[in-house]
PADRENFI-303643 format. One record per residue (C-alpha): z negated, y, x; residue number from 0. Coordinates in steps of 0.5 Angstrom, whole numbers, padded with zeros to 4 digits. Each point is the difference from the previous one (the first is absolute). Layout:
<atoms>
pz/py/px/resi
Z/Y/X/NUM
...
</atoms>
This chain:
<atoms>
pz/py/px/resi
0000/0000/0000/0
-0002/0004/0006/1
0008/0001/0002/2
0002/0002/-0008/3
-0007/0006/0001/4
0004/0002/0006/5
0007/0000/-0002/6
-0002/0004/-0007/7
-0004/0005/0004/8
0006/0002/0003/9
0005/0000/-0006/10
-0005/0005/-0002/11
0000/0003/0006/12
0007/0002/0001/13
0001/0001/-0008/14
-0006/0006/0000/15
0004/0003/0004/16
0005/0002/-0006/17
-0005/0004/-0003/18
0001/0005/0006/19
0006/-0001/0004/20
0004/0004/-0006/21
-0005/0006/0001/22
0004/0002/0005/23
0007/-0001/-0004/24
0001/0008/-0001/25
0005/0001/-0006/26
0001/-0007/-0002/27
-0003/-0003/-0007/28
-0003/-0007/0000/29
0007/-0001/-0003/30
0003/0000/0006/31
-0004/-0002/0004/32
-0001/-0007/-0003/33
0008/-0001/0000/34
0000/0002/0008/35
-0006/-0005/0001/36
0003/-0006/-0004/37
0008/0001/0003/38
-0004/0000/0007/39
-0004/-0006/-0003/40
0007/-0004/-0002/41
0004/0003/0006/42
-0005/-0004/0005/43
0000/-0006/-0004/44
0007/0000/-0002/45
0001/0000/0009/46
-0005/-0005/0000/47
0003/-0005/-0006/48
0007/0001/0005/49
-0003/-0001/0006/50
-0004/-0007/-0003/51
0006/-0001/-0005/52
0002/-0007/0001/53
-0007/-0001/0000/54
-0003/0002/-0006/55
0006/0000/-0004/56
0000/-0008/0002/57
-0008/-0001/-0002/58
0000/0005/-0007/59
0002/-0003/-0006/60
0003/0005/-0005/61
-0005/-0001/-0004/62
-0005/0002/0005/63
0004/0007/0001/64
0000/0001/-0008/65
-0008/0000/0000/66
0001/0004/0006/67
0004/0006/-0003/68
-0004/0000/-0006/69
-0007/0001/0004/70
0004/0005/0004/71
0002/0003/-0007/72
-0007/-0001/-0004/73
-0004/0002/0007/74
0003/0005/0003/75
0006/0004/-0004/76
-0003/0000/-0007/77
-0008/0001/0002/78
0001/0006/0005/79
0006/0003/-0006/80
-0006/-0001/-0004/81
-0005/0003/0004/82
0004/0006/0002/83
0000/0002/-0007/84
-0008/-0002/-0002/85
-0001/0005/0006/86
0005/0005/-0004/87
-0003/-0001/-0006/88
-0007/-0003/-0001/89
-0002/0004/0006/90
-0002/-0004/0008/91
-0007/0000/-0001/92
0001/-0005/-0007/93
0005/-0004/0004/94
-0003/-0001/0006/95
-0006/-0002/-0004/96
0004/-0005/-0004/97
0004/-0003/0007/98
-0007/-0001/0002/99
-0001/-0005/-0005/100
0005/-0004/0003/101
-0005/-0004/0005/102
-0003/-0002/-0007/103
0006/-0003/-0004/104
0002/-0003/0006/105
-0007/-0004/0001/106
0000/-0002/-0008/107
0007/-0001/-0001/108
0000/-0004/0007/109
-0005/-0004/-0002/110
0002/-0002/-0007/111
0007/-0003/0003/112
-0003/-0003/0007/113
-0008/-0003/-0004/114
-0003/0002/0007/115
-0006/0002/-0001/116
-0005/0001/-0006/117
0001/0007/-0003/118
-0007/0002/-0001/119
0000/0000/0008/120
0005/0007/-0001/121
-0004/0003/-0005/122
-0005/0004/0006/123
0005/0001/0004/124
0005/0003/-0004/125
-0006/0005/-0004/126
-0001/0001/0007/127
0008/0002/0002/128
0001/0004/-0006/129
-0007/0003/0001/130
0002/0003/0006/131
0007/0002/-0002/132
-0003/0005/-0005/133
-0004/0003/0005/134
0006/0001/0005/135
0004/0004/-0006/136
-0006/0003/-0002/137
0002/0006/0002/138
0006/0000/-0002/139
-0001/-0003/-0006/140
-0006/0005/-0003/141
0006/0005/-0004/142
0006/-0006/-0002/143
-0002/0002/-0006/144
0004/0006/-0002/145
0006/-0002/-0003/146
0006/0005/-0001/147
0005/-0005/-0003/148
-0003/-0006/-0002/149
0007/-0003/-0002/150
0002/0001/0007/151
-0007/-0003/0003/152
-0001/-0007/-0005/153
0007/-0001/0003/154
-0002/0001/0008/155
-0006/-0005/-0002/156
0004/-0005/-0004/157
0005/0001/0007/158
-0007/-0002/0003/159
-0002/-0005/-0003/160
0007/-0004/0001/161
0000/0002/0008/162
-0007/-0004/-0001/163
0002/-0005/-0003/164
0007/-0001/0003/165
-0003/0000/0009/166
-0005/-0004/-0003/167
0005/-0006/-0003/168
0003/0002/0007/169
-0005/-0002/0005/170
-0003/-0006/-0004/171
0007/-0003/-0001/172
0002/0001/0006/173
-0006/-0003/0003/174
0001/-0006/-0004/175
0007/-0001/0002/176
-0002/0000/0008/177
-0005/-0005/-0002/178
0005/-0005/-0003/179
0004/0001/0005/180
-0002/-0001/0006/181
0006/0000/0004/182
0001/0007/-0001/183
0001/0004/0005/184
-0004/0006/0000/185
0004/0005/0004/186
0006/-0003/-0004/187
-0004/0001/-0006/188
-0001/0007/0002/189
0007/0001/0002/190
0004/-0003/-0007/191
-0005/0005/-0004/192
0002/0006/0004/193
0008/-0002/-0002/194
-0002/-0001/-0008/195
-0003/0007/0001/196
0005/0002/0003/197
0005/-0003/-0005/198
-0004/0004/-0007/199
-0001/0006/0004/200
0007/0001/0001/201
0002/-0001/-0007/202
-0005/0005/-0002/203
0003/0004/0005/204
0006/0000/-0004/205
-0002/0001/-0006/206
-0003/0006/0002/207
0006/0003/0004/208
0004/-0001/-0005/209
-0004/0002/-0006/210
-0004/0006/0004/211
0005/0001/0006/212
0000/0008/-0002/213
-0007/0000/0001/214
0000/-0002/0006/215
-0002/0005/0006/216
0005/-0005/0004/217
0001/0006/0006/218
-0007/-0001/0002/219
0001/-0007/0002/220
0006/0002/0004/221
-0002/0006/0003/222
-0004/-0001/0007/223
-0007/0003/0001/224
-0007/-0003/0002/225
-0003/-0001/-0007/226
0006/-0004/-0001/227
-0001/-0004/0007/228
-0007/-0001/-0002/229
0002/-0003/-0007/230
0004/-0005/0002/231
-0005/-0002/0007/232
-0006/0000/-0006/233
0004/-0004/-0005/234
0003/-0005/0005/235
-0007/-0001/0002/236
-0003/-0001/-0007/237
0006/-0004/0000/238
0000/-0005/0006/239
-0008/0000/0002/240
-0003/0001/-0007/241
0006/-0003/-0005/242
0002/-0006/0005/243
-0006/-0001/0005/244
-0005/0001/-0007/245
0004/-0006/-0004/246
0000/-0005/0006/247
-0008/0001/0002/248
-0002/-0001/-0008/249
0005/-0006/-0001/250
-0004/-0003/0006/251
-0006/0003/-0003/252
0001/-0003/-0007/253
0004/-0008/0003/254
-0009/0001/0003/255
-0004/0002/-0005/256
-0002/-0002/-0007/257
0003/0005/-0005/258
-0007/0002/-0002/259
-0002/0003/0007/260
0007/0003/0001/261
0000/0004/-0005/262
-0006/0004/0000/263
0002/0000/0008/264
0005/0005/-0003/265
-0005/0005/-0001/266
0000/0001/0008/267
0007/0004/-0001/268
-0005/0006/-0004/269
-0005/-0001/0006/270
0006/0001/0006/271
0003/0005/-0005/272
-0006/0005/-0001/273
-0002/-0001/0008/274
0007/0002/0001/275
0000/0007/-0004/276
-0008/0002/0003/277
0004/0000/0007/278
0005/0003/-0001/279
-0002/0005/-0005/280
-0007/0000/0004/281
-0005/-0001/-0005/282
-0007/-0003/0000/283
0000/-0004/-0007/284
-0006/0001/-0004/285
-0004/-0005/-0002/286
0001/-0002/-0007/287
0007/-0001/0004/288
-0005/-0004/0006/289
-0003/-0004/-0006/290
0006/-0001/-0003/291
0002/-0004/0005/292
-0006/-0004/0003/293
0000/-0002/-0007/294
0007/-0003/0000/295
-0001/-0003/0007/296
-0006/-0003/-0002/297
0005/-0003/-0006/298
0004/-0003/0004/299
-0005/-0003/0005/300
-0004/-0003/-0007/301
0007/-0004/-0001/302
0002/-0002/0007/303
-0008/-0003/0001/304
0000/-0004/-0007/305
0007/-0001/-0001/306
-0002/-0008/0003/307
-0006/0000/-0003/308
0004/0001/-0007/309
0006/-0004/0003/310
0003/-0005/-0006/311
0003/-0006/0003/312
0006/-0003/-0002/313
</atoms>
């Protein structure tokens, strides 16, 4: 189990990095820089599927490419789509609260589907978790409640709400193919992940530049400057290291780990992201942000210690 933690530690690890690296992208929406990071995550895989070609075309069958595309689809296409909009609509601090009951889905749902573990085993850690997670947006949290357009907000916590449900379904199902198939290579895994992500991100693309072509600012992509250079050396990061190198670490750390302790370990990506964003802005948290977090750390240490205590064998 030890590999799984660390391996799980380093998924989170470069993935809180996606809170802060945009800062940096002066004069480019999430939008954007969601499309760049996932073309640079595809560009790389797709070299990669060139170079392992004979390879993985040989060891792959189409049926396990199919399942590919649709996680591809569900966890990363659809769910950032539906995250920006959240974030438009329902406002950031609703909707990293709600993204912060990822962990917890994931353990419940995990759990329903494998049977390892007895769910009374959850119930402490997950209050724990949630717990913490209210304290760490307190702040933010504390005047959510001013609605202007309520038509707007319902719609952003309904867009929510499905992000939820859809990165869980994600990580869940993902795990449970890398389980069954055991033969998988996690980097080829990795690679024909970023193809399919590839693959919808250019369809949406199209329908965009052909729907909304004359609303595109296409002058500032072509025009050479250094917040363009920092663009693209930004999402080329989040693409590679964030987006490639993420996916291989927590499909190491899910072929590893019971789905009952890979998804609370999700909640280290929070942990990571927040520790980024006080270095760069240079901030001490408060203390309910500290209690917040010890709270969510010690969820997470409950599970590791009695997860073999409360082990249902097959």
């Amino acid at each position: 189990m030890l590999i799984g933690v660390v391996f799980a530690l380093l998924a989170c690890f470069v993935w809180g990095m996606i809170y802060v690296i945009p800062t940096f992208l002066v004069g480019y929406n999430a939008i954007e820089i969601t499309f760049m990071r996932y073309v640079f995550y595809g560009g790389i895989s797709s070299f990669l599927l060139l170079v392992n070609a004979k390879k993985i075309f040989k060891k792959y069958s189409l049926r396990l490419w199919m399942v590919a595309f649709l996680l591809a689809l569900i966890g990363h296409v659809l769910y950032y789509l539906l995250t920006v909009i959240a974030l438009r609509l329902a406002s950031p601090p609703v909707t990293v609260l709600i993204a912060g009951l990822i962990p917890l889905v994931i353990a419940f749902y995990g759990n329903w589907e494998m049977k390892e573990c007895h769910f009374s085993s959850l119930i402490i850690p997950s209050i724990a978790v949630l717990i913490g997670l209210v304290l760490v947006n307190f702040s933010e949290i504390s005047g959510l409640f001013e609605i202007e357009t309520p038509e707007e907000y319902f719609f952003g916590l309904f867009c929510a709400f499905l992000a939820l449900l859809f990165w869980s379904w994600y990580a869940v199902k993902n795990g449970l193919v890398l389980k069954s198939r055991t033969s998988i290579d996690h980097s080829d895994w990795a690679t024909i992940m970023g193809v399919g992500t590839l693959f919808w991100i250019l369809i949406f693309f199209g329908v965009i530049a052909i729907g909304w072509h004359e609303k595109i600012d296409w002058h500032k992509y072509i025009t050479p400057s250094k917040s363009l250079g920092l663009f693209l050396i930004g999402t080329f990061f989040l693409g590679t290291l964030c987006s490639w190198g993420g996916v291989f670490f927590w499909n190491r750390a899910s072929a590893y780990l019971p789905l009952s302790v890979a998804g609370p370990m999700i909640i280290f990506e929070t942990l990571f992201g927040l520790s980024f964003v006080y270095l760069v802005q240079q901030k001490v948290p408060s203390l309910l942000e500290l209690i917040g977090a010890v709270s969510m750390l010690l969820g997470i240490a409950y599970i590791l210690i009695t997860l073999r205590k409360s082990r249902i064998e097959p």
